[in-house]
Phi, psi and omega in degrees: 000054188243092174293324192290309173134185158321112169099342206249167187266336176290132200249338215163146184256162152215159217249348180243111227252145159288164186291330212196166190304126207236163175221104167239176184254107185232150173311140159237021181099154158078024178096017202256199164196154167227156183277195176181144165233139193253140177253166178280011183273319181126008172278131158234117188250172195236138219236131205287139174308145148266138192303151063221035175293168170205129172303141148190098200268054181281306174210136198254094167280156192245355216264144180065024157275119196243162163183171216246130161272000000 
C-alpha cells in the first residue's frame, strides 16, 4: 500500500474521510511503530521517525483507528 511513490509519506486514501485531523501511533511490525495522519480529504501519510529513528513502512497496520465523521 505505498501510493505515493518513492520518497513520498503518502501511503494510501480511505474512502470514509474524519471531521477533522486524526494521528495515531500504529504497528509496523517486528515490534516497531509508526507514527500517521489521517486528513480531512481521506490521505493517510505516515510522518518520518527523528533520528537515530529509521523509516520503514513495509508494513502499516491501520487496525484499532476509530474517528468521528
Amino acid at each position: 500500500m505505498y501510493a505515493g511513490g518513492p520518497g513520498s509519506d503518502l501511503i494510501g486514501w480511505i474512502k470514509v474521510h474524519p471531521a477533522q485531523m486524526v494521528y495515531a501511533v500504529v504497528s509496523s511490525g517486528a515490534g516497531t511503530y509508526v507514527d500517521l495522519s489521517i486528513d480531512t480529504a481521506g490521505e493517510v501519510r505516515v510522518i518520518g521517525p527523528r533520528p537515530p529513528g529509521v523509516a520503514d513502512y513495509s508494513y502499516v497496520s491501520l487496525d484499532g483507528i476509530v474517528y468521528s465523521t
